[in-house]
N, C-alpha and C positions, 0 to 999 in steps of 0.2 A: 807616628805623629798622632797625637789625641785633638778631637775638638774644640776642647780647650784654646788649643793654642792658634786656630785659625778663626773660632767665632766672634762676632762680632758682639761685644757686651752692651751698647746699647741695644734697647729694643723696646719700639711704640706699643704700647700696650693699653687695651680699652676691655668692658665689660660687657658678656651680653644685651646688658640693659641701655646702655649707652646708643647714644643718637648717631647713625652713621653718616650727618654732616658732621657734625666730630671730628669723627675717625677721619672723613675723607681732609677735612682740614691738616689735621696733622701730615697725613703722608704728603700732600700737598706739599706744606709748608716746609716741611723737612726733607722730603727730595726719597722717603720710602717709597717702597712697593705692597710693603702689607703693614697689619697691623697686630701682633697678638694678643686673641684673645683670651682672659684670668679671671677664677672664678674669686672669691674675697680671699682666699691666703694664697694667692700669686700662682697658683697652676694652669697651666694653659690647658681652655675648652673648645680652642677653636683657632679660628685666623680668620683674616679676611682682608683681601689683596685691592687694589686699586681696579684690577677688573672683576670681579664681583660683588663692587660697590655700583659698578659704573651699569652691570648685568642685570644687577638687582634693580635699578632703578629704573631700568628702560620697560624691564616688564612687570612691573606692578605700576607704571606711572603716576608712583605720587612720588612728590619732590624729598632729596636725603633727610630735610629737618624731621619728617614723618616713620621715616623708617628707625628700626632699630637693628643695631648689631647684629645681633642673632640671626634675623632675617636674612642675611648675606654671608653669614661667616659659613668657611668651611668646619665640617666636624664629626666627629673627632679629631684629633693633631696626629699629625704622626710625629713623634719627640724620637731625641738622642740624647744619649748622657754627655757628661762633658769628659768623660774617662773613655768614652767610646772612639774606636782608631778613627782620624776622618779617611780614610779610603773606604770603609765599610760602611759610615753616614754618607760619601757621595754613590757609591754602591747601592745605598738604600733609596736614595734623589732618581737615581737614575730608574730605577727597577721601580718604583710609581710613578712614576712623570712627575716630580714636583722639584720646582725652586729653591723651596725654603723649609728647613726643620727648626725648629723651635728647641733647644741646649734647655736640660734640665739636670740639678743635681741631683742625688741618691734620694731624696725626699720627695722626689716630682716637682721641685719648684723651679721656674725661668729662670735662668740664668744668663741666656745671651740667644744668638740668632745666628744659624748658619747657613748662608746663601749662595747657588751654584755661582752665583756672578764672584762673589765674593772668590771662591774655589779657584775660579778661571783666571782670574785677574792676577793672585800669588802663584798662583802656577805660569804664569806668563813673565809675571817681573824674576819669579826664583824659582825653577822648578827643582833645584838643589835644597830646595829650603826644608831644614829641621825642625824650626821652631818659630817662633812668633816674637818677631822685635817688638812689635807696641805695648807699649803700659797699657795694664788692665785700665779701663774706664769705670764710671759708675754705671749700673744697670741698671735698667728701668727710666731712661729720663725725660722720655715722656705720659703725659697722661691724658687721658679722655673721660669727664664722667664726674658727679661730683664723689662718688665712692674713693675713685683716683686721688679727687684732691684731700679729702680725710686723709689716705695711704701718706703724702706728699708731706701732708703737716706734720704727721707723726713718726716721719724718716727727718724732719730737720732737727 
C-alpha cells in the first residue's frame, strides 16, 4: 500500500512569516493538530502543532498576535513521498517519535498529510484494507497569511 492512498489531501498550511494567532486560528477552527509549514512554491519548511503554539507562547510571554510562525515551528520536516509504502512512513513515525509526515510529490511539493491517528483509525475500521475508498479532495484548503491569499486568488 502507498501513501498515497491512506493521506489525507487536505492540509493547513501557513508561512514562516505568518502570525501564529493565525495559525492557531485555523487548527482551532478546523478541529487540526498542526499546521504545515511552505516556503512561496508550496515545500514544506517546517510544521507547527497545536502544542508548540501553545509552548511557544507560555515561554516567551507575549501574546500569539506577536509571534511569528517560525518562532514555534518545527524544522526541518521530515517528508515522505506519496509512492513511498505506508508501512515504511509509519516505520519512519515510529523510529522518531513523531505524529505527522508531511506527503510530498517527486518535486518536493505538499501534497497531502499523513497522521498516526489517521493510520490507527483505518487500521481499526479495515485492517484488511488495500486501498483508499475516498475521493481524492482538493489540497491545500486552508490558508494563513496574505502570501496564502495571493496563492488562493491565483488557484481560482
Amino acid at each position: 500500500m502507498r501513501v498515497r492512498d491512506w493521506m489525507k489531501n487536505e492540509v493547513a498550511t501557513c508561512t514562516p512569516g505568518d502570525g501564529l494567532d493565525g495559525a492557531v486560528k485555523v487548527m482551532k477552527d478546523e478541529g487540526y493538530g498542526c499546521i504545515v509549514v511552505v516556503d512561496e512554491r508550496r515545500r514544506p519548511v517546517g510544521i507547527v502543532t497545536d502544542r508548540d503554539a501553545s509552548m511557544t507562547a507560555l515561554t516567551s510571554g507575549r501574546p500569539l498576535r506577536e509571534i511569528r510562525v517560525s518562532d514555534a515551528m518545527s524544522s526541518p520536516t521530515t517528508n515522505c513521498l506519496q509512492e513511498d509504502d505506508v508501512a515504511q512512513a509509519a516505520s519512519t513515525m515510529g523510529r522518531l517519535r513523531i505524529r505527522r509526515l508531511p506527503v510530498v510529490n517527486r518535486g518536493g511539493f505538499l501534497v497531502g498529510l499523513l497522521a498516526l491517528d489517521d493510520l490507527a483509525r483505518r487500521t481499526a475500521r479495515d485492517p484488511d484494507s488495500s486501498r483508499c475508498d475516498q475521493e481524492p479532495q482538493t489540497p491545500v484548503r486552508h490558508r494563513v497569511g496574505s502570501l496564502a491569499a495571493r496563492q488562493a486568488d491565483a488557484e481560482c
